[in-house]
RODO-2510 file (C-alpha; in nm, 4 decimals, decimal comma):
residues 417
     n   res          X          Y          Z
     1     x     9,7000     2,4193    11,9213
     2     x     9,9923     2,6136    12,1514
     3     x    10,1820     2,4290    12,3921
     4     x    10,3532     2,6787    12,6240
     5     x    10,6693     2,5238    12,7190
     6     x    10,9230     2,6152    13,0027
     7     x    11,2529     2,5635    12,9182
     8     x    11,3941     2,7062    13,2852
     9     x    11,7041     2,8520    13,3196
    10     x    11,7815     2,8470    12,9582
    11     x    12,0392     2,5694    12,9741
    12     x    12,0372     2,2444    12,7196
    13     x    12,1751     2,0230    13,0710
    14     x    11,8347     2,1767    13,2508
    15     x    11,6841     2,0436    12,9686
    16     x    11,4644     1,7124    13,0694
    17     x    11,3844     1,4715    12,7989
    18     x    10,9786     1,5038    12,8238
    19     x    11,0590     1,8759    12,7078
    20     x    11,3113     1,7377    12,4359
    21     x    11,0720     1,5447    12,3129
    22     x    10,7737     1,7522    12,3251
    23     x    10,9798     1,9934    12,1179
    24     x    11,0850     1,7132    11,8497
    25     x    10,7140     1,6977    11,7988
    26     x    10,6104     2,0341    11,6979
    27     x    10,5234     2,1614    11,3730
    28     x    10,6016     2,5364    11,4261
    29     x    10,8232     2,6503    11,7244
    30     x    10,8545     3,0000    11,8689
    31     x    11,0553     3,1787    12,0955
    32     x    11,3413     3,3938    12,1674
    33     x    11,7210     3,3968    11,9918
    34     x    11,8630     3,2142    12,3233
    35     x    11,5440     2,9534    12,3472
    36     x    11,5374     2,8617    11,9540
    37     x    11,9110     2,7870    12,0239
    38     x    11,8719     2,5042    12,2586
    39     x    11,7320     2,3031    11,9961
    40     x    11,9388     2,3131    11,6673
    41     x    11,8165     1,9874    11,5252
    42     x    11,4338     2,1120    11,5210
    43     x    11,3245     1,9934    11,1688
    44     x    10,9499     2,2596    11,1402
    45     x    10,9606     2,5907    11,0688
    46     x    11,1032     2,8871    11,3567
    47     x    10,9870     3,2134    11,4167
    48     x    11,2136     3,4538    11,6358
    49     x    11,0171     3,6466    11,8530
    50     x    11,1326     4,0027    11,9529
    51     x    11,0894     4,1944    12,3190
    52     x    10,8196     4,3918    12,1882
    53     x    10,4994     4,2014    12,3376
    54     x    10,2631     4,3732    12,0576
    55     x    10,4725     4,1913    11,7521
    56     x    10,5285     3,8337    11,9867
    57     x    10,1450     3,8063    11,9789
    58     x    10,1272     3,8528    11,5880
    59     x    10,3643     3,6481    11,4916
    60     x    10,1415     3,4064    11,7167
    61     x     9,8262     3,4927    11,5600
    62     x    10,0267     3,4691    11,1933
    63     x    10,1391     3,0951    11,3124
    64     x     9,7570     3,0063    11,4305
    65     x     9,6690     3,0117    11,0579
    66     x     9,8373     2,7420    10,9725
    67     x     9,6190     2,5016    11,1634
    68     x     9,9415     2,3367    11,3160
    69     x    10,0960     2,2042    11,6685
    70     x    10,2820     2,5283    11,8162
    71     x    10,5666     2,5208    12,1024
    72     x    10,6432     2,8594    12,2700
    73     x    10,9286     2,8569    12,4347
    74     x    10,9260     3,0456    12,8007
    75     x    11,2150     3,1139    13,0402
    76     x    11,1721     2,9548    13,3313
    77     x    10,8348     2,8561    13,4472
    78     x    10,5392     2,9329    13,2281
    79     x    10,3486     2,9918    13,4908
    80     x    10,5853     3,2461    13,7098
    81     x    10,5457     3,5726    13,5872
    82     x    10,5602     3,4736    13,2459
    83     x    10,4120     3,4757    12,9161
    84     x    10,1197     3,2595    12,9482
    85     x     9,8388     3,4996    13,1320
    86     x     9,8709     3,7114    12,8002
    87     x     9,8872     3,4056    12,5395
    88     x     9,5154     3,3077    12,7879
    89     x     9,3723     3,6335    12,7306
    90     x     9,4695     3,7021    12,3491
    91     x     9,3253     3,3207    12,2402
    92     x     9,0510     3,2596    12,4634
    93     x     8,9095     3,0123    12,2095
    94     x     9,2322     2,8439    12,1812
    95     x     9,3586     2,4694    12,3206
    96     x     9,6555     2,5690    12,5564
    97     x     9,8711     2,3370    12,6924
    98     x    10,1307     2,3955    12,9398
    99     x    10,4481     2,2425    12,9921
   100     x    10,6535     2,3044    13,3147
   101     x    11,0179     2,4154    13,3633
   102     x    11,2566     2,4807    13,6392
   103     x    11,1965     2,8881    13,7245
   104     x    11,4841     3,1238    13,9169
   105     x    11,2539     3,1273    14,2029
   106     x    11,3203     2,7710    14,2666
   107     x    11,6858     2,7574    14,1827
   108     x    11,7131     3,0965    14,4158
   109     x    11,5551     2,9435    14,7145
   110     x    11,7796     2,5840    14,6442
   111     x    12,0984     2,8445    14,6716
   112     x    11,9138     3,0016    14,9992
   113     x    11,8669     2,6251    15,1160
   114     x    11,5394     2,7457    15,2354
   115     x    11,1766     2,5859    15,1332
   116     x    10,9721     2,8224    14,9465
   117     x    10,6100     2,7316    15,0393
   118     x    10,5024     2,9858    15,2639
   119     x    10,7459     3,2503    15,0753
   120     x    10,6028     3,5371    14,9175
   121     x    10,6542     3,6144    14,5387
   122     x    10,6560     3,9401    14,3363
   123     x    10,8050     4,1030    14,0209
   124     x    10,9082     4,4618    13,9986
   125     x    11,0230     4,4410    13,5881
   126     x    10,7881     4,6637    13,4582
   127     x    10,6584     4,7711    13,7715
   128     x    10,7050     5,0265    13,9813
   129     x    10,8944     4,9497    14,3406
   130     x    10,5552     5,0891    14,5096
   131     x    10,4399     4,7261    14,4847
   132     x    10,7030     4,6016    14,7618
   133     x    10,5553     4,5530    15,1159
   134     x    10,6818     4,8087    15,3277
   135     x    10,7263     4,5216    15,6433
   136     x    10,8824     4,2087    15,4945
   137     x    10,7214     3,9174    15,7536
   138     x    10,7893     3,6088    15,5197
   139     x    11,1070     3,4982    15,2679
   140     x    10,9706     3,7277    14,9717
   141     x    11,0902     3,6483    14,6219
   142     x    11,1151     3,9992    14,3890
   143     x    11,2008     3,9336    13,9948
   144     x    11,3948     4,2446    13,9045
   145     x    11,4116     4,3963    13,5407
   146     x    11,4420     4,7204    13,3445
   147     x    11,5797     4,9816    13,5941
   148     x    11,4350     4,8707    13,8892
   149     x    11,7617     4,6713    13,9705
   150     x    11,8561     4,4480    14,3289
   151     x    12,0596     4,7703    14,4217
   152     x    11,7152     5,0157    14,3831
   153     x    11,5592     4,7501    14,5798
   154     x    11,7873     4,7670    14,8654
   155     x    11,7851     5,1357    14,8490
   156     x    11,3709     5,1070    14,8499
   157     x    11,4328     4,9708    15,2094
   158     x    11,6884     5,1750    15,3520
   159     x    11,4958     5,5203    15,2781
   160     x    11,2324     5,3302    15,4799
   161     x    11,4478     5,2423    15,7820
   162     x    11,5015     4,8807    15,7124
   163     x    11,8772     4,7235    15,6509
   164     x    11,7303     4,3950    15,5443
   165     x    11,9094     4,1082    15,4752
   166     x    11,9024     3,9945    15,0693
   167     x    12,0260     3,7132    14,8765
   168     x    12,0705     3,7860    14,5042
   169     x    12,0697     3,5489    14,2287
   170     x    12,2240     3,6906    13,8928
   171     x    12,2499     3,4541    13,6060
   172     x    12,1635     3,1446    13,7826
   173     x    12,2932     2,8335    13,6518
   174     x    12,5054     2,9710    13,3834
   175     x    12,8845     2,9939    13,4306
   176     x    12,9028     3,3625    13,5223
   177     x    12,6515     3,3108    13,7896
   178     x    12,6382     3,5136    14,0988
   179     x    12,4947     3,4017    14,4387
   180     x    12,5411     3,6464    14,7233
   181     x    12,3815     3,7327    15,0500
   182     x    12,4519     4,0584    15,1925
   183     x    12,2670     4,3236    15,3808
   184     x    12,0714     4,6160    15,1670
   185     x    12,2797     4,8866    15,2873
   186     x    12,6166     4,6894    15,1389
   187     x    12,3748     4,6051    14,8428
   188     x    12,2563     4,9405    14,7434
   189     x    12,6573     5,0252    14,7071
   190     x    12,7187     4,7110    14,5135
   191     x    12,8761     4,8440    14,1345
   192     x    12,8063     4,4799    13,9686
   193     x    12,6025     4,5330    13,6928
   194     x    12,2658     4,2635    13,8189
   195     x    12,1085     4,1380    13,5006
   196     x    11,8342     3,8771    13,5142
   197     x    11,8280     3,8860    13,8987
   198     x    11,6265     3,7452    14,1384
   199     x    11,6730     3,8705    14,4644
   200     x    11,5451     3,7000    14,8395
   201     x    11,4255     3,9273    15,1391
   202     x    11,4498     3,8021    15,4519
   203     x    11,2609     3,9244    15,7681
   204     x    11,3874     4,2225    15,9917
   205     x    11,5632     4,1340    16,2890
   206     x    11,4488     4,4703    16,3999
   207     x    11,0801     4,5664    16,5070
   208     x    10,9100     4,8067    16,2683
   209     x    10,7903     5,0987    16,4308
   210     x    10,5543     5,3663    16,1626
   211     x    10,6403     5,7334    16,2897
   212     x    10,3796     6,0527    16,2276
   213     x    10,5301     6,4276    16,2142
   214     x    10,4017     6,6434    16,4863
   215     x    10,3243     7,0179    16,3920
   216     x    10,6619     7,0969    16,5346
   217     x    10,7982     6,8945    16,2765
   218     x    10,9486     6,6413    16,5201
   219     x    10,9302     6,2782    16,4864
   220     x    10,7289     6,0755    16,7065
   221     x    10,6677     5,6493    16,6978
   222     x    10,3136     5,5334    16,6642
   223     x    10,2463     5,2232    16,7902
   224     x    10,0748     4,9493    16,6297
   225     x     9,7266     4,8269    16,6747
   226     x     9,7524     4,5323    16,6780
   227     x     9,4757     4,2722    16,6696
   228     x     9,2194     4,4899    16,7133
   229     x     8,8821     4,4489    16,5301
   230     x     8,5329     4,7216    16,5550
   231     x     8,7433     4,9952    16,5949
   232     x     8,4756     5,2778    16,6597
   233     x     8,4022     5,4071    16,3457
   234     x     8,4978     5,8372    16,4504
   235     x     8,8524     5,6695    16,5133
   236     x     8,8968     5,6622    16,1475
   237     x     8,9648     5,9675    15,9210
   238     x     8,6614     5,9394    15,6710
   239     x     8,6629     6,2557    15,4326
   240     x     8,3415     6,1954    15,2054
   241     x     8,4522     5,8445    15,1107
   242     x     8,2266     5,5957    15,2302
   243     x     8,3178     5,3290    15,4850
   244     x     8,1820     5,0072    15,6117
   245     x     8,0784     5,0813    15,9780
   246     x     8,1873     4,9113    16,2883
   247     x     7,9081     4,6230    16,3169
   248     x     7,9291     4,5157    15,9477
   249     x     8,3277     4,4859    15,9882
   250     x     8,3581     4,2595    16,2364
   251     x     8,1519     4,0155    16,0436
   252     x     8,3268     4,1039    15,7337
   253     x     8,6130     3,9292    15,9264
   254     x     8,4590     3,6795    16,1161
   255     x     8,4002     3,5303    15,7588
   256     x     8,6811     3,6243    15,6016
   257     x     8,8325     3,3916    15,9075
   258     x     9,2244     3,5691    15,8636
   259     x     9,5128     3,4116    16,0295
   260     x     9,8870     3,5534    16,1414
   261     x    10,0369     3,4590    15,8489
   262     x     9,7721     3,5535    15,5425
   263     x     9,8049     3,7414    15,2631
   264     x     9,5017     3,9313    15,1945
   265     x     9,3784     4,2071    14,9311
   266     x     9,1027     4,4187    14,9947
   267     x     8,9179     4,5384    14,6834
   268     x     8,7181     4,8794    14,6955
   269     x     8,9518     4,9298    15,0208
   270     x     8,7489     5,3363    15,0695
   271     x     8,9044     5,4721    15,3902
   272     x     9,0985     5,1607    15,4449
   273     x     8,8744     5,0562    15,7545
   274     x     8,8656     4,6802    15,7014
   275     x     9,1907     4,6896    15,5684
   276     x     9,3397     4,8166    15,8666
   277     x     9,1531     4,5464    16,0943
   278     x     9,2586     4,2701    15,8598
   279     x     9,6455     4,3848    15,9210
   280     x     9,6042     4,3282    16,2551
   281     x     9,5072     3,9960    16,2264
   282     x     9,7626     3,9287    15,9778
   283     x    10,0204     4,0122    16,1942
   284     x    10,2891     3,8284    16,0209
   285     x    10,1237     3,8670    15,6677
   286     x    10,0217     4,1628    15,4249
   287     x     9,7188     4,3633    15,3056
   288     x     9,7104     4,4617    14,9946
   289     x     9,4585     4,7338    14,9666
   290     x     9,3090     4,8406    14,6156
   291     x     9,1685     5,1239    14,5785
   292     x     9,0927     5,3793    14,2342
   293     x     8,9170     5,7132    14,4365
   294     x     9,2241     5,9946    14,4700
   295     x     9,0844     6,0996    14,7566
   296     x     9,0190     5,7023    14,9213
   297     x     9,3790     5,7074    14,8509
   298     x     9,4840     5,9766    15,0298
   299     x     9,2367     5,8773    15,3797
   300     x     9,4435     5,4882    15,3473
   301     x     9,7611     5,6132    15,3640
   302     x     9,6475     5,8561    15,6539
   303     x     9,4739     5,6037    15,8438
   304     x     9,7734     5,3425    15,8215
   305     x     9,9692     5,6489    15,9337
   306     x     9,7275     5,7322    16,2258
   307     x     9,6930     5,3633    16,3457
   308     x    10,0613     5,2211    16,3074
   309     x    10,0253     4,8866    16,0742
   310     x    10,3090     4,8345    15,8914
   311     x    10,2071     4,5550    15,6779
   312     x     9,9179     4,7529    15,4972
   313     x    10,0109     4,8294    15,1172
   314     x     9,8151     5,0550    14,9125
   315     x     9,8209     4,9600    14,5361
   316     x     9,6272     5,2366    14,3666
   317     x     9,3727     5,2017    14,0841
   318     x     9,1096     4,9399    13,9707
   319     x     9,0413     4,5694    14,0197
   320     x     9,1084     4,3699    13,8117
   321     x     9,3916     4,6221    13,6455
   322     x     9,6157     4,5929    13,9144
   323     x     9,5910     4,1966    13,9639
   324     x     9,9681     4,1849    13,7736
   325     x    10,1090     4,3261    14,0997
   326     x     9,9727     4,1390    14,3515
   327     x    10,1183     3,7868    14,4466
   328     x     9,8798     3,5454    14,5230
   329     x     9,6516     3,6336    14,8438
   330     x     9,4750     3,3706    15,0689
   331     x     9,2162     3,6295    15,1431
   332     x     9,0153     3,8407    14,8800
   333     x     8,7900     4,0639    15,0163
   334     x     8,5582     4,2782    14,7575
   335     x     8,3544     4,6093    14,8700
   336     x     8,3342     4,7518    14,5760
   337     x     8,3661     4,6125    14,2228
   338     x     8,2454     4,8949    13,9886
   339     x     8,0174     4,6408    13,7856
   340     x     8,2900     4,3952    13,7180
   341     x     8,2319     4,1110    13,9643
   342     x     8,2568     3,8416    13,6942
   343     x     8,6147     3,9786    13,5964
   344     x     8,7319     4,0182    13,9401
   345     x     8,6018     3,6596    14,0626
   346     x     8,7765     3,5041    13,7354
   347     x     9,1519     3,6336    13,7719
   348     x     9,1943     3,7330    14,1714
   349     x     9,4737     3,5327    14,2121
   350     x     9,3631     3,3405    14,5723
   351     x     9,5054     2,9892    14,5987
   352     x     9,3032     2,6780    14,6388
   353     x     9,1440     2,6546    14,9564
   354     x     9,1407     3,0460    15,0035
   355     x     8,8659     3,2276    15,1438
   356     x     8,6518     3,5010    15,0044
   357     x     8,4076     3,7282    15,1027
   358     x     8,2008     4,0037    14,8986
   359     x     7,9860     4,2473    15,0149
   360     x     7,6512     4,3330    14,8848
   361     x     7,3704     4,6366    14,9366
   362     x     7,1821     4,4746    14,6390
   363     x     7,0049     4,1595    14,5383
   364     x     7,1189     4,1791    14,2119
   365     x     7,4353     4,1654    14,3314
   366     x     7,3946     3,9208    14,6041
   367     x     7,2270     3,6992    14,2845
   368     x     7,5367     3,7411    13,9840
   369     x     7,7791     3,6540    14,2841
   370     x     7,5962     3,3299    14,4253
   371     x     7,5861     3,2611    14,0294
   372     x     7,9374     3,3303    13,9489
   373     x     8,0960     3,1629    14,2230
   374     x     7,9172     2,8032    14,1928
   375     x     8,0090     2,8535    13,8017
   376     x     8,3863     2,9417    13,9053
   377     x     8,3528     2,5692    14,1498
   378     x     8,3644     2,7956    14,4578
   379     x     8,2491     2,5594    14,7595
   380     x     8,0628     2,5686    15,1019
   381     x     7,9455     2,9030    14,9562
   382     x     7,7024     3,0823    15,2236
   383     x     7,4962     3,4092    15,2496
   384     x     7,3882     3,6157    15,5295
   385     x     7,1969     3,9840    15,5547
   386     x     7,2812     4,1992    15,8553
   387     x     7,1068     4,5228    15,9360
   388     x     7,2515     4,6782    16,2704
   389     x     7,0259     4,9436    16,4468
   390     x     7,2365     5,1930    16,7074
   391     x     7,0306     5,3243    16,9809
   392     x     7,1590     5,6810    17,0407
   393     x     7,0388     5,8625    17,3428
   394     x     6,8332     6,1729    17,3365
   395     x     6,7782     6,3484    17,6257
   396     x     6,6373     6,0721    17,8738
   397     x     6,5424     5,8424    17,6166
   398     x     6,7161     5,6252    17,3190
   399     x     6,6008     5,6157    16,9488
   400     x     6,6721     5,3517    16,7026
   401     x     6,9139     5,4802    16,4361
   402     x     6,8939     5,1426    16,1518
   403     x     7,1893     5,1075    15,9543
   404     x     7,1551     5,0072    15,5687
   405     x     7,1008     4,6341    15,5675
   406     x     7,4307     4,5003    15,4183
   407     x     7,4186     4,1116    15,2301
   408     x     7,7701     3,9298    15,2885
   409     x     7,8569     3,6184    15,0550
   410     x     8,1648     3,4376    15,2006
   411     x     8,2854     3,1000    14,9910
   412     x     8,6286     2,8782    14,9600
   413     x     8,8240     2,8697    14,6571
   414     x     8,7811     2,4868    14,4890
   415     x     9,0695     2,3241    14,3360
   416     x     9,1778     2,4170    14,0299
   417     x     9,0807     2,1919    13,7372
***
C-alpha cells in the first residue's frame, strides 16, 4: 500500500501530528534528502529518492515488493502539481492513499491576504511560458522552476504590453524567506536569485487592446468582440480545416451554458470558431484552446488576431497530452478526440459541478460517450441531434442546402468520490 503524504513547506513546526503519526507507522518511507530529514527517529527502512523521475518510480516499484505500508513524502500538497498524478498512472492496481499538507499556493495567497477560490493556478517548471494567459482577469498562481524564473515571467508580460502587478514568494516559511510585491517591469530587473518561487498575478489596471500589422507595417488596435455568438461563418479565416458552422455553435454554447468568469478548454479547437465565441462570453475568464493540426494552429492564432479576444490561449498538440498545462477548467468542450474519448473524459481536469459538452457526427460515438460519462458519475446527462438546412436563393427561388446532422451530449461533472 502507498500513502502519499504532504509534508508542506518542508518545516518540522508545519508539521501536524496526524502526519507525525502517520509517518511513525510506516514500514518503508521514501522521499527526498530534505523530507527524510524531518523525521530522524523513523525506526523502518529509508530510501532517498533522486530528481530524476525515471529512478523515483523504481525505487517505488523495488519497495512494492516487499508487500509493506509505504509513505512518500511530497512537498507541499500532494495534490498541487505534485507527484501523485504519476504515482496514479504508474500503479493503477495499487491502494493509494493521500495525505494532505499545507502547499506554497496557500501560504502565498495568506502573505497576499487575499482568498484563493476563484484564483487561477498554473506551473511553468518544466513548461514552457507559452502556457501563461496572455490577459490575466483573475489572481493567477504560476509555480516557477528550472529557468523559467519570476523575472522571465515578468519579462513574458512586458514584451506583451502588460506591467502587471506580482507578488513573489521565495522560500516561504523558512528563515531566508522572501515576500515581495512589485510591478513586472521592476521584477524583470530584480538580480535576487528566486529559487522555489511562487509568484501571484494580479489583474491589469489597464484595458487590453490586441493590435494587427497593416501592409504598411503600421500598428493598428483591433477591438474586441465581445459577447458575440453565430458569428457568420465567411467571417472566420477557414483554410481547409474544418469548422463547426454558425447554427451548430450557438447550441454548442447554449449547452455549454458559459459565464463571465469561466475557465474553459476547447478540445479539437480547428479554426478556433467556438473558441472565439466562448471568449466572449468568458469575458473575465480564459479559453484554453487545444489543438494538434499545424495548420488549425496557424488559422487560431489568426482568427484571435482578426477578432480581438485577448483571453483566448492556444496550447498546441493532443488531448489528453497537454492536460499537465492546463489548470482546472469549468467548461470542457470536445470536437474532436482522435479515438480517445475514454482518456479525455477520465483526466480533463473540470471541477465538480462543471459542465461539458461533446460533439458527435456518429452513433458510435454518441453511444461510448452516453456510456462513459454515466460510468465516470456524470449527472443530468442529455442528448440532442440538430440538422440545420440553409435556404440559399437562386435566381427567384430558394433551395434547401441541409447541413450534416450533428449529435451534441452536454452533462455536469458529479462529485468526486
Amino acid at each position: 500500500m502507498l500513502q502519499v503524504i504532504g509534508i508542506g513547506p518542508g518545516r518540522p513546526e508545519w508539521l501536524p501530528p496526524a502526519i507525525i503519526e502517520l509517518v511513525k507507522n510506516c514500514e518503508i518511507l521514501i522521499g527526498g534528502s530534505r523530507a527524510l530529514k524531518l523525521f530522524p527517529d523513523f525506526g523502518g527502512r529509508q530510501y532517498s529518492l533522486s530528481g530524476d523521475l525515471s529512478s523515483s518510480i523504481e525505487v517505488i516499484k523495488n519497495a512494492l515488493l516487499e508487500e509493506k505500508i509505504i509513505g512518500i513524502l511530497v512537498s507541499g500538497d500532494p495534490g498541487f502539481f505534485s507527484f501523485l498524478p504519476r504515482l496514479k498512472k504508474e500503479f493503477p492496481e495499487e491502494r493509494i492513499d493521500v495525505y494532505p499538507g499545507l502547499s506554497s499556493l496557500q501560504f502565498a495567497f495568506a502573505r497576499a491576504g487575499l482568498p484563493w477560490q476563484e484564483a487561477i493556478f498554473l506551473s511553468v517548471h518544466g513548461r514552457q511560458l507559452s502556457i501563461l494567459p496572455t490577459r490575466i482577469t483573475r489572481p493567477t498562481a504560476v509555480l516557477t522552476g528550472g529557468e523559467n524564473t519570476p523575472q522571465k515571467i515578468a519579462q513574458f508580460y512586458l514584451d506583451r504590453g502588460h506591467n502587471l502587478r506580482i507578488s513573489i514568494g521565495n522560500a516561504l516559511a523558512y528563515p531566508e524567506e522572501l515576500w515581495a510585491t512589485m510591478d513586472a517591469e521592476h521584477l524583470a530587473q530584480e538580480k535576487t536569485l528566486l529559487k522555489n518561487a511562487i509568484v501571484i498575478l494580479y489583474p491589469a489596471i489597464e484595458q487590453d487592446t490586441i493590435q494587427k500589422t497593416t501592409h504598411d507595417g503600421q500598428q493598428s488596435p483591433k477591438q474586441s468582440t465581445g459577447c458575440r455568438i453565430g458569428i457568420p461563418d465567411e467571417e472566420f479565416l477557414r483554410g481547409k480545416v474544418p469548422m463547426t458552422k454558425a447554427e451548430i455553435r450557438v447550441q454548442v454554447l447554449a449547452k455549454a451554458q458559459i459565464s463571465k468568469y469561466d475557465c474553459v478548454v476547447d478540445i479539437g479547437a480547428g479554426t478556433g470558431s467556438i473558441s472565439i465565441e466562448a471568449a466572449g462570453l468568458a469575458s473575465e475568464g480564459v479559453v484554453y484552446a487545444i489543438e494538434h493540426n499545424p495548420e488549425a494552429q496557424e488559422l487560431i492564432l489568426a482568427n484571435q488576431l482578426k477578432f480581438g479576444v485577448p483571453n483566448l490561449h492556444l496550447i498546441p498538440g493532443a488531448a489528453p497530452d497537454v492536460f499537465g498545462e492546463l489548470p482546472q477548467v469549468d467548461v470542457c468542450i470536445i470536437g474532436g478526440s482522435n479515438g480517445r474519448l475514454a482518456e479525455i473524459l477520465a483526466t480533463v481536469p473540470l471541477v465538480d459541478g462543471g459542465r461539458i459538452v461533446i460533439t458527435a457526427v456518429t452513433i458510435e460515438t454518441v453511444a461510448q460517450g452516453l456510456q462513459l460519462l454515466a460510468d465516470l458519475n456524470y449527472q443530468a446527462i442529455d442528448t440532442v441531434s440538430i440538422q440545420a438546412v440553409r435556404w440559399k436563393a437562386v435566381q427567384s427561388l430558394h433551395m434547401a442546402q441541409a447541413l450534416n446532422p450533428i449529435f451534441i451530449i452536454s452533462a455536469r461533472k458529479g462529485e468526486t468520490l
